[in-house]
N, C-alpha and C positions, 0 to 999 in steps of 0.2 A: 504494500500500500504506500501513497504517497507522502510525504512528509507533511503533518496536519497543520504546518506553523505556514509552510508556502502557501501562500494564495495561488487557487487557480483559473486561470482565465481560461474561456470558454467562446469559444470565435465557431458561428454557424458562415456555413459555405452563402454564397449567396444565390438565392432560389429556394433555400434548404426550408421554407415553410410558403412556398408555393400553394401547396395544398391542404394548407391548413385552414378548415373549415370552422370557422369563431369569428369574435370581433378582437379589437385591438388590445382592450383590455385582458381579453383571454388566454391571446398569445405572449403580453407583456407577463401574466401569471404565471404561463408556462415554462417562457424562459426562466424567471424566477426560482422557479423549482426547482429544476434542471441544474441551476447555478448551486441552489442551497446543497443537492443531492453532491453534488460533486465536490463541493468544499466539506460537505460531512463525509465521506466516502465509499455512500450510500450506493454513487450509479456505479461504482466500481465493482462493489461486492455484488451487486444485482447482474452486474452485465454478462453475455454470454456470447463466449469466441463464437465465431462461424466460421473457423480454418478449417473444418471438418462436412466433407459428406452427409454424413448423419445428422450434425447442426442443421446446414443449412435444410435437410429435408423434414425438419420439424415444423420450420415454420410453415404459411399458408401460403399460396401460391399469389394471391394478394400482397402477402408480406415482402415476397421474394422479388415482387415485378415493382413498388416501391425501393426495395434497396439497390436493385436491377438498374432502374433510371438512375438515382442518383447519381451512384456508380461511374454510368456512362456520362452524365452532366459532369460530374467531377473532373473526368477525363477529358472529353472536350475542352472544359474551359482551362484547361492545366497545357492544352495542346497549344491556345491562342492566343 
């Protein structure tokens, strides 16, 4: 785990709540969260590799065509 005295910054890609369905306040909540979870080191202990086969076939095929895009978004914009 990470050193709980470092602050950590948390920088979303941009597009990275494109489809996020709420209002402004919603998403300002969410990042919030997000933020708190990661300075406690909550989203770390929660989170779950997908280097694996078998990970990645747990999730929903929904899930998979969301990380799918990004993925490719990410790559793209990393290209230009």
């Amino acid at each position: 785990m990470s050193d709980p005295k470092k602050k950590i910054h948390i920088e979303f890609a941009p597009g990275a709540f494109d489809q996020f369905d709420g209002t402004q306040e919603e998403l300002d909540e969410f990042i919030a969260e997000i933020q708190r979870m990661a300075e406690s080191g909550e989203l770390e202990q929660q989170s779950v590799s997908l280097d694996s086969d078998e990970a990645w076939n747990q999730l929903s095929e929904e899930e998979q065509s969301i990380i799918s895009a990004s993925i490719d978004r990410l790559d793209h914009n990393t290209r230009h």
